[in-house]
VOGU-3710 file (C-alpha; in Angstrom, 3 decimals, decimal comma):
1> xxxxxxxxxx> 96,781/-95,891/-1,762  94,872/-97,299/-5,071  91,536/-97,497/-3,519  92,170/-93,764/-2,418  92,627/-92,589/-6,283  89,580/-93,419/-7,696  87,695/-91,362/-5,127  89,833/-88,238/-5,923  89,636/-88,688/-9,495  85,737/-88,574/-9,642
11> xxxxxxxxxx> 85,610/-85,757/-7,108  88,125/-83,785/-9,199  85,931/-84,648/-12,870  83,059/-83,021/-11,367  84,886/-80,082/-9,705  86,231/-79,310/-13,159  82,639/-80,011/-15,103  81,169/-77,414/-12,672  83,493/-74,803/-12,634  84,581/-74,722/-16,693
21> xxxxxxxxxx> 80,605/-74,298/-17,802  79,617/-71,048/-17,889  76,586/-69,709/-15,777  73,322/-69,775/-17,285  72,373/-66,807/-19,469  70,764/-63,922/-16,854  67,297/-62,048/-17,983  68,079/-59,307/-16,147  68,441/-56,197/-18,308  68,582/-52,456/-18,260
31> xxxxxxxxxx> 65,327/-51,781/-19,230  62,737/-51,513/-16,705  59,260/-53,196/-17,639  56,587/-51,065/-16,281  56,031/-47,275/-14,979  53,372/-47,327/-12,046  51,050/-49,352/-13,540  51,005/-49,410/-17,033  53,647/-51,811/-19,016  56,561/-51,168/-20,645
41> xxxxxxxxxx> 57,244/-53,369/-23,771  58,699/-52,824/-26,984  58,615/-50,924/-29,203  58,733/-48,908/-26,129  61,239/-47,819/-23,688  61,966/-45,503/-20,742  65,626/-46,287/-20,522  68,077/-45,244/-22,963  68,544/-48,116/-25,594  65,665/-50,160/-24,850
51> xxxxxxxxxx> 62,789/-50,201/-26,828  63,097/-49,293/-30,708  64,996/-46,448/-31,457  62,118/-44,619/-33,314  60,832/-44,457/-29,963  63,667/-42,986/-28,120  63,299/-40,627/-26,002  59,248/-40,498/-26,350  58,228/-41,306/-22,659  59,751/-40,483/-19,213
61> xxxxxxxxxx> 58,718/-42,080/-16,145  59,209/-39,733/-12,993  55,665/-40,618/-10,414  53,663/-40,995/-13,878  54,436/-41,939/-17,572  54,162/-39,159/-19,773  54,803/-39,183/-23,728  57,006/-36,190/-24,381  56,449/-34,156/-27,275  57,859/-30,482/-28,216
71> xxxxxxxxxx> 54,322/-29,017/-26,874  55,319/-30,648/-23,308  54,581/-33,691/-21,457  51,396/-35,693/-21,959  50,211/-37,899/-19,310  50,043/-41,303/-20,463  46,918/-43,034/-19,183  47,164/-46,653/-21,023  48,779/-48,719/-23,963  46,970/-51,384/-25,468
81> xxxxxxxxxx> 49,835/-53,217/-27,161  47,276/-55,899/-29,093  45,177/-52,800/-30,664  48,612/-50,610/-30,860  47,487/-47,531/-29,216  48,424/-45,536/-26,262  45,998/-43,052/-24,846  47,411/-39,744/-23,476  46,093/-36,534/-21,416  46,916/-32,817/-21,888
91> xxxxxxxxxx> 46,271/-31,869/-17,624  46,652/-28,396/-19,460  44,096/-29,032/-22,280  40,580/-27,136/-21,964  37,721/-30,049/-21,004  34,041/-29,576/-20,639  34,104/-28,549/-16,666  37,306/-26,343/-17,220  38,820/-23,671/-19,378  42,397/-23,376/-19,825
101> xxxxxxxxxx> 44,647/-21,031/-21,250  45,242/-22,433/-25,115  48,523/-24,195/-26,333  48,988/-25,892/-29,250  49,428/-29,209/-29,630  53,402/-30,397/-31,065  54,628/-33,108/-32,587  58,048/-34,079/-34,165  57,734/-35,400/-37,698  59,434/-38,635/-36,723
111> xxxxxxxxxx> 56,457/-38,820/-33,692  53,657/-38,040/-36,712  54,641/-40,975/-38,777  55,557/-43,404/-35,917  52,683/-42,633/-33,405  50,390/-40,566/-35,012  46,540/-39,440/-33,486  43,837/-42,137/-34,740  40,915/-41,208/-36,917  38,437/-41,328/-34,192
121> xxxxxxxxxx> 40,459/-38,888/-32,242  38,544/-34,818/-33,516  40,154/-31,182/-31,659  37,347/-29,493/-31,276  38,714/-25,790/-32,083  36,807/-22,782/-29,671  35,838/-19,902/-29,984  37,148/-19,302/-33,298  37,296/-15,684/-35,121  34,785/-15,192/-38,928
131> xxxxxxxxxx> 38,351/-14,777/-40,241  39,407/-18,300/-39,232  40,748/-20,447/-42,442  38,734/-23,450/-41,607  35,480/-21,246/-41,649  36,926/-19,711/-44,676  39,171/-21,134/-47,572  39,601/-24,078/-45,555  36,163/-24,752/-44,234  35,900/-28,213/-45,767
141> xxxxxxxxxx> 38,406/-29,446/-42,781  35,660/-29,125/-40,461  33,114/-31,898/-39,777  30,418/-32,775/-37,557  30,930/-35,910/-35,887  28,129/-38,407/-34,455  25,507/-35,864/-34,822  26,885/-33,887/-32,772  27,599/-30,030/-33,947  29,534/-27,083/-32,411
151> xxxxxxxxxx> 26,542/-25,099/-30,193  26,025/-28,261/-28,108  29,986/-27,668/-26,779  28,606/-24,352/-25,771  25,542/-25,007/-24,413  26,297/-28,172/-22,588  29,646/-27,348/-20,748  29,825/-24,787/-18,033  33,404/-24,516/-18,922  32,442/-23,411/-23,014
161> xxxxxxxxxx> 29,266/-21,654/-22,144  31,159/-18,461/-21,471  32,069/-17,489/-24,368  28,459/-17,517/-25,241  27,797/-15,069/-22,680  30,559/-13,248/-23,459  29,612/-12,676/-27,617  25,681/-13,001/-26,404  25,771/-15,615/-29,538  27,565/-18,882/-30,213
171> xxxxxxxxxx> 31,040/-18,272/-32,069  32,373/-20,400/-34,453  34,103/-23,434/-33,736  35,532/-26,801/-35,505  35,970/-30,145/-35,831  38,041/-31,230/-37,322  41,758/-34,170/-37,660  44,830/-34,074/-36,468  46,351/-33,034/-39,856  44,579/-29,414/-39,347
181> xxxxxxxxxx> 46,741/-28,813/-36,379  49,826/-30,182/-37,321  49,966/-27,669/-40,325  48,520/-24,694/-38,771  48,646/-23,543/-35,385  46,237/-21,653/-32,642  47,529/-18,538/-34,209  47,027/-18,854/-37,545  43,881/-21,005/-37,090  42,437/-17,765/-35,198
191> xxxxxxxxxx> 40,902/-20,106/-32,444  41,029/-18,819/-28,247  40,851/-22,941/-27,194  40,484/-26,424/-28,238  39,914/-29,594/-26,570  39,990/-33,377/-27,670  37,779/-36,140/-28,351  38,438/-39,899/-28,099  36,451/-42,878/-28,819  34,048/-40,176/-31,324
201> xxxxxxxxxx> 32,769/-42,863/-33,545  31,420/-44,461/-30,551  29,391/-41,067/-29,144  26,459/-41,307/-31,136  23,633/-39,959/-28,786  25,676/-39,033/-25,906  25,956/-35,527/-24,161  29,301/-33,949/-24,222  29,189/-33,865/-20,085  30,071/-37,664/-20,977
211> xxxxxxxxxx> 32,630/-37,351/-23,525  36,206/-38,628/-23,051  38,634/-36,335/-23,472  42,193/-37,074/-24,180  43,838/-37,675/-27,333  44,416/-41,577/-28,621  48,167/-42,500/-30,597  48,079/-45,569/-33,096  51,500/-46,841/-33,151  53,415/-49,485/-35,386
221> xxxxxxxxxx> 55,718/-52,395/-34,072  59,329/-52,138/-36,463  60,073/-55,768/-38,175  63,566/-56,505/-36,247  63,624/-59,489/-35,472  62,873/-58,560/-31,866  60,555/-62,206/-31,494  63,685/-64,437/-32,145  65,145/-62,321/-28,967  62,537/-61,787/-26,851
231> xxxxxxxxxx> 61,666/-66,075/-26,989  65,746/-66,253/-26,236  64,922/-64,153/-22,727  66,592/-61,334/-24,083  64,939/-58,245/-24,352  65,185/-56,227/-28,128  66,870/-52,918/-27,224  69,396/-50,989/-29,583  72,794/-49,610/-29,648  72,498/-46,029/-28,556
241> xxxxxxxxxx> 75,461/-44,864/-30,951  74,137/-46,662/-34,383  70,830/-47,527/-32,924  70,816/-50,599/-34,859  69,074/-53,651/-32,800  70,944/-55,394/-30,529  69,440/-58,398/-27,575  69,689/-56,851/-24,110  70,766/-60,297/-22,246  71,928/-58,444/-18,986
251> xxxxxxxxxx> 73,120/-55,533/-17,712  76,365/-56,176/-18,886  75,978/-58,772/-21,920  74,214/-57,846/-25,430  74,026/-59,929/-28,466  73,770/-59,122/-32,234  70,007/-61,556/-32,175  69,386/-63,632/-29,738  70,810/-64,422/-25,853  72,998/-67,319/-25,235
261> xxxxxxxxxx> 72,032/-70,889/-26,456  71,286/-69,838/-29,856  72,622/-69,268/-33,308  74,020/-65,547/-33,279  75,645/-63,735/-36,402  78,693/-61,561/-36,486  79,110/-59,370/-34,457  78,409/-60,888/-31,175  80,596/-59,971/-27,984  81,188/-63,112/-26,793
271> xxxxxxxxxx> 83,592/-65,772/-26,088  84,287/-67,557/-29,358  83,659/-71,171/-27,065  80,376/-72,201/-26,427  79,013/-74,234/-23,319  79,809/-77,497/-25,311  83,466/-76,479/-26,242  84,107/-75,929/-21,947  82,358/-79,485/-21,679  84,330/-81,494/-23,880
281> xxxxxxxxxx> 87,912/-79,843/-22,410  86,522/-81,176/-18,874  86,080/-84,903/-20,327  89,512/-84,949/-21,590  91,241/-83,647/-18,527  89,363/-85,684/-16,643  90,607/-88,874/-19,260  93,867/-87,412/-19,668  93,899/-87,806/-15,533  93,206/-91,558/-16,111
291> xxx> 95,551/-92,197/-18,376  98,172/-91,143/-16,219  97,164/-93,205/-12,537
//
């Protein structure tokens, strides 16, 4: 049957070509890429070694995304990944229509260098006692900002205005940074409430009724090589033992730099043949099979 052989031959080469390459290299990693509505990208991460390990453990996504700090869980209302800043909301903070009981407001020392509060973000401290420190030997940590000064809190928000009637006067209060509350808190600062301000440099001329309230995180992106991955369609991500960077490639496959079909270093858990290696063996079975009819 000679005419028979060629037929088989070819119809063997290709079953072999087919089945020796390996599939293609699969995007689809452990980390999931969005919570509701806002994006999830690095440095950022809601799953366990995704993201940059600085980050770990920052944000949980149950119905919302909050950003989790030792104070509690901050509702995160957007991240603007080209200015670097995420926005958050205390739902427990004090606001111009509503008083709260006070808290103060937490942060990990890893969380103040990584993702620290932006200048134009003030805590206005309430309600504050004559023995206050920043009234005192600290007084030059308070600032007006805008124009804008203490007694218009109290005499433009229902929510402040009480303590006015309460004291029959205005009581002290403060603005002031972030830096004021991350070394002292409500305690020793001697202040009932405080509430944040967002955007201040920006509120020139406007009424606090129209304030936004909230408290705005500048954060920076770690140099890991995470581009070289991320244009591989890998996703950067890190080992969760020695959090050192590692390219999520798929739920089951991570690479030292970069996802199959590109130059990796040692280290890589792969097969020690690439695509082309699986190729060639095909062409010389398939010659080998030649040789022989």
């Amino acid at each position: 049957m000679p005419t028979v052989a060629p037929l088989i031959i070819f119809k063997l080469s290709i079953f072999i070509i087919v089945t020796l390459q390996p599939p293609p290299a699969l995007s689809l990693t452990p980390c999931r890429t969005s919570c509701g509505s806002i994006a999830i990208n690095y440095p950022f991460g809601i799953d366990d070694g995704c993201g940059a390990p600085q980050f770990r453990s920052m944000l949980n996504c149950s119905t919302d995304l909050f950003f989790l700090t030792p104070s509690g869980g901050y509702k995160v209302q957007h991240i603007d990944y080209d200015k670097k800043t995420m926005t958050i909301y205390d739902p427990a903070m004090s606001t111009c229509s509503i008083l709260q009981p006070h808290h103060d407001f937490i942060m990990t020392d890893i969380q103040s260098v990584t993702i620290p509060p932006t200048p134009d973000t003030v805590f206005a401290l309430l309600n504050c006692s004559i023995d206050s420190p920043v009234l005192n030997h600290y007084k030059n940590l308070c600032f007006d900002f805008s124009g804008h000064s203490c007694d218009e809190l109290y005499g433009a928000c229902n929510a402040f205005r009480v303590f006015h009637l309460l004291t029959n006067s205005s009581p002290p209060c403060c603005f002031t940074g972030y830096d004021t509350v991350k070394f002292m808190r409500m305690n020793i600062l001697d202040c009932t409430h405080y509430t944040t301000v967002i955007n201040t440099d920006n509120l020139r001329g406007i009424g606090p009724l129209d304030w936004v309230y909230g408290i705005k995180l500048s954060f920076t992106v770690p140099e890991t090589g995470c581009e070289r991955c991320s244009q591989s369609g890998g996703t950067c991500g890190y080992d969760t033992e020695t959090e050192v960077m590692t390219c999520l490639c798929s739920s089951s496959t991570n690479y030292t730099r970069e996802c199959a079909g590109g130059s990796f270093t040692a280290g890589d858990h792969r097969s020690s043949h690439s695509p082309w290696t699986f190729f060639h063996v095909a062409i010389l079975l398939v010659l080998s099979l030649l040789l022989v009819i």
